[in-house]
Each structure stands twice: as C-alpha cells, then as structure tokens.
C-alpha positions as CSV (number, residue, x, y, z in Angstrom):
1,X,-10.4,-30.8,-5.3
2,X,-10.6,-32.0,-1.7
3,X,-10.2,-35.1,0.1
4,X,-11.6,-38.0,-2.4
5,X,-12.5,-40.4,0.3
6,X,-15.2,-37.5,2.0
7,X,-15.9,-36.7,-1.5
8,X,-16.8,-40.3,-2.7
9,X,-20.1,-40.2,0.4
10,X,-21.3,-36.8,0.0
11,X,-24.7,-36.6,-2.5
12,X,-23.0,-33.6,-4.1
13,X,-19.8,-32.7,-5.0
14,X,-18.8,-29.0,-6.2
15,X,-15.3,-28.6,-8.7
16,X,-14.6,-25.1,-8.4
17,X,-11.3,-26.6,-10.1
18,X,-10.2,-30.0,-11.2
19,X,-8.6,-32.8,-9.5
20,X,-5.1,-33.0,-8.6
21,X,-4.0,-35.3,-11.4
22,X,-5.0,-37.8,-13.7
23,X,-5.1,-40.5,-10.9
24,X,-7.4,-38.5,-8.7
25,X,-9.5,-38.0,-11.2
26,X,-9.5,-42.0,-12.5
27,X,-10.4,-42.5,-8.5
28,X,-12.9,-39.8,-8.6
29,X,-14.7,-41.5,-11.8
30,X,-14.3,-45.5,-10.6
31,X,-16.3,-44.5,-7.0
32,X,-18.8,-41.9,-8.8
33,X,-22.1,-43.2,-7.6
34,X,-25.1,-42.9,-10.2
35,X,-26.8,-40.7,-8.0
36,X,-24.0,-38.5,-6.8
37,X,-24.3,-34.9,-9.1
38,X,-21.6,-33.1,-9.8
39,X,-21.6,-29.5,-10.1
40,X,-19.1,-27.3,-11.9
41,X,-18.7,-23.8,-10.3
42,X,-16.7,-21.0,-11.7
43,X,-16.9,-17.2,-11.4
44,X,-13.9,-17.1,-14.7
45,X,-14.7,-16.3,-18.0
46,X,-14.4,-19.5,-20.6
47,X,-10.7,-18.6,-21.6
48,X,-9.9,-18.8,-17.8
49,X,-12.3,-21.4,-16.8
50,X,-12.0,-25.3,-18.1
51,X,-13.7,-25.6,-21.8
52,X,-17.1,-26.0,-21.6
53,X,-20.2,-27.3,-23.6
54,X,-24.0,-26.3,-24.0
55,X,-26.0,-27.6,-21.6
56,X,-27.4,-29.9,-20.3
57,X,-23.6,-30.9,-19.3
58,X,-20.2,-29.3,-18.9
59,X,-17.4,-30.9,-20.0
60,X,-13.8,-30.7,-18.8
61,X,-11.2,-33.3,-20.0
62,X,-14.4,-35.7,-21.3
63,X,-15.8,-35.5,-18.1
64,X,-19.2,-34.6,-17.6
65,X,-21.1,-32.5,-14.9
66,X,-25.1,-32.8,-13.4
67,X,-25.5,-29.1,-13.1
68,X,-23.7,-25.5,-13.6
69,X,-23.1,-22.5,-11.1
70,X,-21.6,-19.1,-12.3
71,X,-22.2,-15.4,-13.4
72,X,-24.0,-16.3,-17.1
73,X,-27.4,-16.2,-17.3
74,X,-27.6,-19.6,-18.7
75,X,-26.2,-21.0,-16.3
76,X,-28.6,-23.9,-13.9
77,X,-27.6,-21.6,-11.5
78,X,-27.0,-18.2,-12.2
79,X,-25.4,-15.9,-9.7
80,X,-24.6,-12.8,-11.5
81,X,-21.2,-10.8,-9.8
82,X,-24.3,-7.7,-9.3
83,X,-27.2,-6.8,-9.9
84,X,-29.6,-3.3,-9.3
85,X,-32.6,-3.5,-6.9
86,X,-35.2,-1.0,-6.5
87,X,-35.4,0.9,-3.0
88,X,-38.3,0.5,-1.3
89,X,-38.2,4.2,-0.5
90,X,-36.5,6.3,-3.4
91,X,-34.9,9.2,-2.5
92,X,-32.6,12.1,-4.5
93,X,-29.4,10.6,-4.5
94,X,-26.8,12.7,-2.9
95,X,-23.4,12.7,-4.6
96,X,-20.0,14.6,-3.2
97,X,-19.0,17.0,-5.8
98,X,-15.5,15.5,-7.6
99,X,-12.5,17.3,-7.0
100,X,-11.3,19.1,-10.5
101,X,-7.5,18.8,-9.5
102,X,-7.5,15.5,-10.4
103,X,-7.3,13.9,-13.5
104,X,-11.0,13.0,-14.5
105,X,-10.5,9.4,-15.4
106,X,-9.1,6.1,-12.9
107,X,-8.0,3.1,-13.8
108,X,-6.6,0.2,-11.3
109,X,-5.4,-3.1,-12.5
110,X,-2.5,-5.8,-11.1
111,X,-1.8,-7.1,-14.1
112,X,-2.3,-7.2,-17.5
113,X,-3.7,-10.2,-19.7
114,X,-2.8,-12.4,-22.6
115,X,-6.1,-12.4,-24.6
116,X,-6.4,-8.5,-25.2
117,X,-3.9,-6.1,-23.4
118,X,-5.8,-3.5,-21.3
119,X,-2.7,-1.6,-20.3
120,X,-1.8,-0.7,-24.1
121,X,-5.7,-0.1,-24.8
122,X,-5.0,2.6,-21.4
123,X,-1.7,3.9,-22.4
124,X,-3.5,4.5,-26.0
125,X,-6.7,6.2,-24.6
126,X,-4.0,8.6,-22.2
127,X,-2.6,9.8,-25.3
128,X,-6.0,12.1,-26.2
129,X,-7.5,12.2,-22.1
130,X,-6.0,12.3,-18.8
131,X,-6.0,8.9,-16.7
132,X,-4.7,8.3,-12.9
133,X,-3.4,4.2,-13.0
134,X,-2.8,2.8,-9.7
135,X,-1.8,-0.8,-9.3
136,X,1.6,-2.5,-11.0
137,X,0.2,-1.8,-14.5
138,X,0.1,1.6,-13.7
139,X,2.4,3.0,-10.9
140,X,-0.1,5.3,-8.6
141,X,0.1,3.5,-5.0
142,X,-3.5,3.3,-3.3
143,X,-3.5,3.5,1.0
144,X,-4.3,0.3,2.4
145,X,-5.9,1.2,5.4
146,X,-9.7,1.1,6.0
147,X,-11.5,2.1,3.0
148,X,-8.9,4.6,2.2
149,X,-8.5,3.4,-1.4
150,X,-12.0,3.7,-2.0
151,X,-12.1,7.1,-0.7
152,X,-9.3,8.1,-3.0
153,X,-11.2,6.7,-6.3
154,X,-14.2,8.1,-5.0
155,X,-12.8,11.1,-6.2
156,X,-12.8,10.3,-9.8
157,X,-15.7,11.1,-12.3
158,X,-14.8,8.1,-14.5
159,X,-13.5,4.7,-13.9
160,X,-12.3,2.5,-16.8
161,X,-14.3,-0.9,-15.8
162,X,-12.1,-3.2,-18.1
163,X,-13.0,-7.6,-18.0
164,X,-10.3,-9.6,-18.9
165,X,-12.0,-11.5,-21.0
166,X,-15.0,-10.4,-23.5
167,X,-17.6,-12.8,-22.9
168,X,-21.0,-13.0,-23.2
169,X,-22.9,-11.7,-20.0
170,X,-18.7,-11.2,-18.2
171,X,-19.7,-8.3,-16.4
172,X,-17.3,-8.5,-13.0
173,X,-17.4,-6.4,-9.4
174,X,-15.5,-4.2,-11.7
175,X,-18.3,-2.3,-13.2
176,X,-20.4,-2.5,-10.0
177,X,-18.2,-1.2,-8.0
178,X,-17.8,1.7,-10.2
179,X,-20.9,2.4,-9.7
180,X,-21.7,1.6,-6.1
181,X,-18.7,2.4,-4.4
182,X,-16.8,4.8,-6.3
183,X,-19.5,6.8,-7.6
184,X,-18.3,6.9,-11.3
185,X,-19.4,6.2,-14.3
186,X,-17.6,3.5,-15.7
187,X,-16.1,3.4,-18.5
188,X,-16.5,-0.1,-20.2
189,X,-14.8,-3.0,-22.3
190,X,-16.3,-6.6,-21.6
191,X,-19.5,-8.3,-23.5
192,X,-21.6,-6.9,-25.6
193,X,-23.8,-3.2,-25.0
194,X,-26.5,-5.7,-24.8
195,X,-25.6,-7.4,-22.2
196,X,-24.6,-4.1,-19.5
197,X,-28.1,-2.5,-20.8
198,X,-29.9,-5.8,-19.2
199,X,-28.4,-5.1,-15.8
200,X,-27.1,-1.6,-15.6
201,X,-29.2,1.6,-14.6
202,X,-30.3,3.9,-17.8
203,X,-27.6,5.9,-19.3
204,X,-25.2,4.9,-16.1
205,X,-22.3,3.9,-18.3
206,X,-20.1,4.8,-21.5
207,X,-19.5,1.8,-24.2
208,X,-16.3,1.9,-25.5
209,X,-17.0,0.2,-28.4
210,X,-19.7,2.9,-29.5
211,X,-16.9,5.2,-30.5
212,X,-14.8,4.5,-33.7
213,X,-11.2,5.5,-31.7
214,X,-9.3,6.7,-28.9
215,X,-9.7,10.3,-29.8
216,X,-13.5,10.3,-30.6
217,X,-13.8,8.4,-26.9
218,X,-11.8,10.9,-24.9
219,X,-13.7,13.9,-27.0
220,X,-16.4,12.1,-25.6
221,X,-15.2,12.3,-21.5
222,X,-14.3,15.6,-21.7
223,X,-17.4,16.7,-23.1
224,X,-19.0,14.9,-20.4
225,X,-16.9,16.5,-17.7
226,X,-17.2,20.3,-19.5
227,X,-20.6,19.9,-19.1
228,X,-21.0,19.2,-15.6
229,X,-23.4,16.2,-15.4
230,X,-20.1,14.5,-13.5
C-alpha cells in the first residue's frame, strides 16, 4: 500500500497487497470516500492471494472491494497471463529439429511449495523418463546472458509446465512460454483439462492427470518422442 494521504484524493485506489498494518488500514477506512472504488488486483492463485468471496465484492480481513483484476475469467477484469491469437497471414510453422543428446524432458523451478510438492512429483516422474532440472530444486545452472537460457530449453521436446497452486483457470507464463518460446510441449499440472482446452491450441499439450501413474505418463513421452512428432 502506498502513501495514504495521496491515496485518500485519488477516485481509485488499486491493493495489489494490503496495508501496512491495522492502523493504516483503520486510516484507510475512516477517509474512504463513498465514491472512491477500490480495486483488488492480484496475478496469485487464492492460496497465495488474500481470501476472497464471490462477487460482486472481495473480501480481505472484512474489508470489501468495488471491483476485481486478475487472470480468472470471472474476474470484472480479467487479464489472463496468455492467450492464442490468430495470424492474420498463416504460414507452416518452422520448428528447429531437437537435439537427441539431450534428455527429452526440462523442468525449471526456484523453489518448491507447501500446498503440493512439485519437486517430489519430478523426482517420482524421473524414476520411469529422463528429466534435465535447472534451478535450486534441481541443480542444472542456466546462462544468464541474453536469451541464452531460452536457447538452451529450446532444445527440449518437453517442458514440465507445473502451477503452484491448482486453481480454477491458474494457468501461468509457465505453460505459455513452453509453448511460445521454448517450442515444447508442455507437460501440465494446474486447473482442470477444461480449463487449458479453452485457451490452448488443439492437441498442444499433455494432461498429467489423464494418466493413472508415473510409469503410464513417461510410457506416454517416450512414445511421443519414438515417434517423431517432437
């Protein structure tokens, strides 16, 4: 929250977080003009983001918001982390073959996360199919200048696209980066299939949660990869 005497004049005030305290806050609430809205703005899931409430208002610590901004499509307004849009002038996409060297599967990540642990769902998947893990849940180093890191995942066929959270309509730069920058097909665990098949290309990404274990998944990849589609 920023400086309460600016905030108390403007006609709109965005919380992208709360106040600093319980007496900002009571300050915040006395000088609230009837006509001042406030908008709450998060790009977090709701297990990261303050507890919320269906609309028409949002409520953190019994306080109550005008209007909502953030990636759910329910939101007043909704500004999804991506989204596809048709060229105006389609063309064969051009893809650079994958090196077969590597292992056929990436996975980045700086940390791991209290509501579901992606590294032990990784370290489980690696024990049937082969995964390269940069980041300090998994120990690969990535270069740092230019776009050399996303020249060095480019190389993958696969890249395990992992939310934090498993929310409805959580889909993060994660997946669409995957598939716009790394060239690979992502390899999902978030919100329902539902919810990627509303957004995401046909056929441009494999559920996790369509396969009843590790071993069936990773059969899966590898059949993919033996087949050369990827």
């Amino acid at each position: 929250m920023g400086n309460v005497t600016v905030a108390k004049k403007a006609d709109v005030i965005m919380f992208s977080r709360g106040a600093a305290g319980i007496e900002q806050w009571r300050e915040l609430i006395s000088s609230r003009r009837q006509e001042q809205i406030w908008l709450y703005a998060t790009e977090e899931s709701i297990y990261h983001a303050p507890p919320v409430q269906s609309k028409p208002y949002v409520v953190v610590d019994n306080l109550r918001y005008n209007l909502t901004y953030g990636y759910h499509i329910k939101a007043d307004i909704s500004q999804p982390f991506g989204k596809i849009v048709p060229s105006e002038h389609p063309s064969k996409p051009t893809i650079d073959p994958k090196p077969s060297d590597l292992a056929p599967v990436a996975w980045m990540s700086s940390r791991d996360h209290m509501y579901w642990s992606r590294s032990r769902f990784v370290r489980d998947l690696g024990n049937y199919l082969s995964i390269d893990k940069y980041g300090k849940m998994g120990g690969k180093k990535l270069p740092r200048k230019g776009n050399s890191s996303t020249e060095t995942l480019k190389k993958y066929k696969f890249y395990l696209a992992f939310e934090n959270s498993c929310c409805s309509h959580y889909i993060t730069e994660k997946f669409w980066i995957a598939l716009s920058s790394y060239e690979a097909v992502p390899i999902v665990v978030g919100p329902s299939k539902a919810d990627y098949e509303k957004v995401a290309p046909p056929e441009s990404f494999i559920y996790a949660d369509d396969f009843e274990s590790f071993e069936s998944l990773a059969e899966y990849v590898n059949k993919v990869v033996d087949s050369g589609i990827v």
